[in-house]
C-alpha positions as CSV (number, residue, x, y, z in Angstrom):
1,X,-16.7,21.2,-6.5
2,X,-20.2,20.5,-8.4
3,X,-22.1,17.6,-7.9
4,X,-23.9,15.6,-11.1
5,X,-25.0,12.1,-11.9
6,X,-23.9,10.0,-15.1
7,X,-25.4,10.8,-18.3
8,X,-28.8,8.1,-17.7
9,X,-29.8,11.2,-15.2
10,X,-32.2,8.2,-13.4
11,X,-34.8,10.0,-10.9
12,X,-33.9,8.5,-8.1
13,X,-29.4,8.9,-8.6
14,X,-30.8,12.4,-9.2
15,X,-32.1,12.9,-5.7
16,X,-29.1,11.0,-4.2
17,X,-27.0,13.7,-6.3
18,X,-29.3,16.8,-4.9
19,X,-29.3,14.8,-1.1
20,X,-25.4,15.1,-1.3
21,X,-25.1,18.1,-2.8
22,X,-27.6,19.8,0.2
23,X,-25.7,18.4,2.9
24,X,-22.1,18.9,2.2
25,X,-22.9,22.6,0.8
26,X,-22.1,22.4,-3.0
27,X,-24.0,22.8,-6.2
28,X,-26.0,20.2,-7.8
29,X,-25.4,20.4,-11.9
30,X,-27.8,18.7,-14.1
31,X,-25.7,16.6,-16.6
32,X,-27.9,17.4,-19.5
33,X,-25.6,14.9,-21.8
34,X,-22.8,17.1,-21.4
35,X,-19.3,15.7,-21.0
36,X,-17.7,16.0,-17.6
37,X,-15.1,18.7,-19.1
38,X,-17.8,20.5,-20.4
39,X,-20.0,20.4,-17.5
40,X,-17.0,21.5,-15.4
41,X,-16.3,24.2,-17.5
42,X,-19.4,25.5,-18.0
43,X,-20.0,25.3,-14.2
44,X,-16.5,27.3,-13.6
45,X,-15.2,24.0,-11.1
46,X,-12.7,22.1,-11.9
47,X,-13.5,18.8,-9.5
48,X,-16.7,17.0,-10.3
49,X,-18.5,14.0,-8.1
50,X,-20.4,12.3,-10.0
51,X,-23.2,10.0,-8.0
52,X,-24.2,6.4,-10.0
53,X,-26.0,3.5,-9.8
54,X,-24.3,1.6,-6.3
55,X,-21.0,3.9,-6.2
56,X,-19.4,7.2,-6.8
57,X,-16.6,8.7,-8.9
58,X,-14.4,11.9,-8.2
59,X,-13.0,13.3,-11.4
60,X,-10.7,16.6,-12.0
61,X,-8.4,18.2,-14.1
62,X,-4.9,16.8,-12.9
63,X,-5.3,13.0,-13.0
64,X,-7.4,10.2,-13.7
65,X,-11.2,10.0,-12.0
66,X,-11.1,8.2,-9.0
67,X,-14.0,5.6,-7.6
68,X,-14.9,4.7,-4.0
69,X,-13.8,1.6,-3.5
70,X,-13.0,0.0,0.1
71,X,-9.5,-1.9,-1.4
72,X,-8.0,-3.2,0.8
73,X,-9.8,-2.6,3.7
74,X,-12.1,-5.3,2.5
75,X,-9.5,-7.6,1.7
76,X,-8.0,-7.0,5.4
77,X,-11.8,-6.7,6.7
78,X,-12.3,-10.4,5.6
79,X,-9.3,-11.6,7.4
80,X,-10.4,-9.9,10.5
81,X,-13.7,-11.7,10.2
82,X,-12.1,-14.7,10.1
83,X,-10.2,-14.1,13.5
84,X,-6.6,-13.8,11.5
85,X,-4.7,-10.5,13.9
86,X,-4.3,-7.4,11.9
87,X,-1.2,-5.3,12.6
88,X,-2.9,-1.8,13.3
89,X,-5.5,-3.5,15.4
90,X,-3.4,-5.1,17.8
91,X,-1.4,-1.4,17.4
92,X,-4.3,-0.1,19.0
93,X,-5.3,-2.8,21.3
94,X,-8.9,-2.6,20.0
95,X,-11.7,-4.8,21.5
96,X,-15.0,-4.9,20.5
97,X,-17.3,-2.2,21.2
98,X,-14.4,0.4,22.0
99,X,-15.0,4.0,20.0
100,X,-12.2,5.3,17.4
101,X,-11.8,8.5,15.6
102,X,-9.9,8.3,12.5
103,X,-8.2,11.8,12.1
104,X,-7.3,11.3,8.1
105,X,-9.7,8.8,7.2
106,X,-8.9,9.3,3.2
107,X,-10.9,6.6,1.1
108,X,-11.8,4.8,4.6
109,X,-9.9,1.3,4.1
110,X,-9.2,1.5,8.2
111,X,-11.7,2.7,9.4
112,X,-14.0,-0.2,7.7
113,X,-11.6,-2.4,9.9
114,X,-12.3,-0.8,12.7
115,X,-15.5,-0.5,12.2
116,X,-15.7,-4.5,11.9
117,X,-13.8,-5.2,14.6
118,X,-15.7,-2.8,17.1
119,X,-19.1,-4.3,15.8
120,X,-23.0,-2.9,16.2
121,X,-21.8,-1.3,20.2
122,X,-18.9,0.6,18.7
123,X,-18.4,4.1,17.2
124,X,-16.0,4.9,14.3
125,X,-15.6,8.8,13.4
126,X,-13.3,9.5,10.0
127,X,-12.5,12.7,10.0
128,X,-11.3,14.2,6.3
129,X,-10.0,17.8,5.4
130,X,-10.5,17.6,1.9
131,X,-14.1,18.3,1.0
132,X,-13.8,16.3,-2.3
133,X,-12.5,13.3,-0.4
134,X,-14.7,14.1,2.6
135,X,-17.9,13.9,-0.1
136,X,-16.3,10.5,-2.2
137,X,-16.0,8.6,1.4
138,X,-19.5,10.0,2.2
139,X,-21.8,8.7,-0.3
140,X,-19.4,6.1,-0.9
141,X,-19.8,4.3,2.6
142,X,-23.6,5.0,2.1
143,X,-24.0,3.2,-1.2
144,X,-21.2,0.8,-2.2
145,X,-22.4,-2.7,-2.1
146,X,-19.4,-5.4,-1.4
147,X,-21.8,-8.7,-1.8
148,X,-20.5,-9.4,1.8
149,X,-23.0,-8.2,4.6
150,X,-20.9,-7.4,7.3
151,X,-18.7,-5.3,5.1
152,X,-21.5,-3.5,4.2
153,X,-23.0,-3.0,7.8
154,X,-19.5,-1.9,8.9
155,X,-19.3,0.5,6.0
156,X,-22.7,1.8,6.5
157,X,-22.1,2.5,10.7
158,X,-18.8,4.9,10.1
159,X,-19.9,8.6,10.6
160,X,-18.2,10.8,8.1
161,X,-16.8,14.2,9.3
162,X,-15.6,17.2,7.4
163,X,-13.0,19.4,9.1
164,X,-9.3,19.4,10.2
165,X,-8.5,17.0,12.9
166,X,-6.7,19.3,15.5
167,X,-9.6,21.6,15.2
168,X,-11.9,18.4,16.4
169,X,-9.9,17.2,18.4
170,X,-10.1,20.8,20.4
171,X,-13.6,20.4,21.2
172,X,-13.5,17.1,22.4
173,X,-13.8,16.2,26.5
174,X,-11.0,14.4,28.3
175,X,-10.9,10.8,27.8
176,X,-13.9,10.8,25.1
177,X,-12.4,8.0,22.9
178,X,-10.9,4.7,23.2
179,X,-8.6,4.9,20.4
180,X,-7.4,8.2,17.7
181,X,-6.0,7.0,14.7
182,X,-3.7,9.1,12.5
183,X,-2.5,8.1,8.8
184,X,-1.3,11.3,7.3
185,X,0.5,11.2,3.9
186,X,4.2,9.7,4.6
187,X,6.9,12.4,4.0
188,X,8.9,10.1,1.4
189,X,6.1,7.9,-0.7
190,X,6.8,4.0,-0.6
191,X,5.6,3.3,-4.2
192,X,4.0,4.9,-7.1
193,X,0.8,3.2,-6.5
194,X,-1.5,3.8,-9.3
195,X,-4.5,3.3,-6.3
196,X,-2.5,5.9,-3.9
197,X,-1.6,8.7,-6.2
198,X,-4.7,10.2,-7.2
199,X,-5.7,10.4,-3.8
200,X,-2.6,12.7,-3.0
201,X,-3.6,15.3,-5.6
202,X,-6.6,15.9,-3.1
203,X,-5.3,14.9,0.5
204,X,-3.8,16.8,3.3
205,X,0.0,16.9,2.3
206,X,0.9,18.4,5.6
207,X,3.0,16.7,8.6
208,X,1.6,16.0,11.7
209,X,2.3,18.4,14.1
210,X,3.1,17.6,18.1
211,X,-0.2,19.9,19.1
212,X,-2.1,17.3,17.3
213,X,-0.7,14.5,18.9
214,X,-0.8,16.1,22.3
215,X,-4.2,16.2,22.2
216,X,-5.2,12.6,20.6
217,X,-3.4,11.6,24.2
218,X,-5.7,14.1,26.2
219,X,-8.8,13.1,24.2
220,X,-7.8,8.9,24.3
221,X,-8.4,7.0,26.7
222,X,-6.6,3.8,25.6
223,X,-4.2,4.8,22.6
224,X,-3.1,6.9,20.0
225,X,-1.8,5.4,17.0
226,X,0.5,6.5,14.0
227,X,0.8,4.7,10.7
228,X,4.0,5.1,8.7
229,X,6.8,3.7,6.9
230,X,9.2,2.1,9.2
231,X,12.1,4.0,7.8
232,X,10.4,7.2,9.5
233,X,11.3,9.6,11.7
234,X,8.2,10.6,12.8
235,X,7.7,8.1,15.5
236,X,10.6,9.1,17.4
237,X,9.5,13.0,16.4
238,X,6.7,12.8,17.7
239,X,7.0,10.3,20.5
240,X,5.6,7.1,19.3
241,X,6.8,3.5,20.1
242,X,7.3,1.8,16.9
243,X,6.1,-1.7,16.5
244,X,7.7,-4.6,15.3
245,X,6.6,-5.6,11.7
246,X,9.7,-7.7,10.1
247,X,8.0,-8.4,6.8
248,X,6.3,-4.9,5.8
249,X,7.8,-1.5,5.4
250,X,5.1,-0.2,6.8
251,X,4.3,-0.3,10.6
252,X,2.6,1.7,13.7
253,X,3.9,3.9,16.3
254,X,2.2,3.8,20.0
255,X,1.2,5.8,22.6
256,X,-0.4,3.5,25.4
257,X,-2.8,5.4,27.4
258,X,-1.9,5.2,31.4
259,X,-4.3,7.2,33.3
């Protein structure tokens, strides 16, 4: 993957481009009015982030380019800020202040809720495998501006990880966090959802694996939750209680933490 900017090339999107492109590890390409096919051909890399003014776009070769945008994590976000109950919250019994680590954080949408339900004393880690996602959720949490504060503040308070969640979770103590969070990619798609699609050209396709989940419950110290359709098997795979949702096809799988 090559980072660039759009074709304006401002000074300062430039250094946010070169910032990016220093800590994740990948090249920064000048645009020099080039078209993004061109630039990525000439560069030899199919995937390009390009950095602009107040957001961030991933583009490639097999599908259309795809922005940050907080979707609807904000829209849930706002509800949460308003004290209406969100299903995955009350999934993972959180309370304010209490630490999650997202293990497949994708474009963010629950971590953000998280991260504004915890508040200022808690800490939200979002893990992603994919670097292009990984550097999209990055500077996209960094920069995006929602015209609602406390969207932004949570956005802004979510550290951003690289690297596969069962490695992480390997080389974390006992009873480190108060909640792990996994939302891998269901095994049968629910819709062809023009917002979810181009992120599963880029996500991690695979299942998630019993190791995995044997260690969210060493690493948790008050629950480990599992997002998928209600229809799955994976729950009862894997050893999750599923929730009740009557009106959604999607819902949450449990473990409750008694140490």
């Amino acid at each position: 993957m090559i980072i660039t900017t759009g074709e304006a090339e401002a000074p300062d999107i430039v250094e946010r481009a070169k910032r990016l492109a220093r800590e994740i590890g990948c090249r920064y390409v000048q645009r020099g009015g080039m078209s993004l096919r061109k630039l990525a051909s000439k560069a030899g890399d199919d995937d390009v982030l390009v950095v602009l003014n107040g957001h961030v776009r991933l583009s490639g070769p097999a599908g259309p380019p795809m922005e940050f945008h907080p979707s609807m994590g904000f829209v849930r976000l706002k509800r949460v800020l308003r004290g209406k109950p969100d299903p995955m919250l009350d999934a993972a019994q959180m309370e304010e202040g209490d630490s999650v680590l997202d293990c497949t954080a994708g474009l963010g949408a629950d971590s953000l809720v998280f991260s504004g339900k915890g508040g200022v004393n808690s800490r939200i880690v979002a893990l992603e495998s994919s670097l292009p996602l990984y550097a999209l959720l990055k500077e996209g949490l960094r920069t995006y501006g929602s015209h609602l504060e406390a969207s932004d503040q949570a956005m802004r308070r979510i550290e951003v990880r690289h690297g596969h969640h069962l490695d992480y979770l390997r080389l974390q103590p006992d009873r480190s966090v108060d909640i792990v969070y996994f939302d891998p990619m269901f095994r049968e798609p629910l819709t062809d959802s023009a917002s979810i699609n181009p992120l599963r050209l880029y996500a991690n396709g695979e299942p998630l694996d019993k190791e995995s989940v044997g260690e969210a419950i060493r690493v948790a110290r008050k629950s480990v939750v599992l997002k998928e359709s209600r229809y799955s098997g994976e729950f009862e795979r894997l050893g999750f209680t599923m929730t009740e949702r009557t009106q959604s096809k999607i819902t949450y799988g449990v473990i409750s933490i008694d140490r």
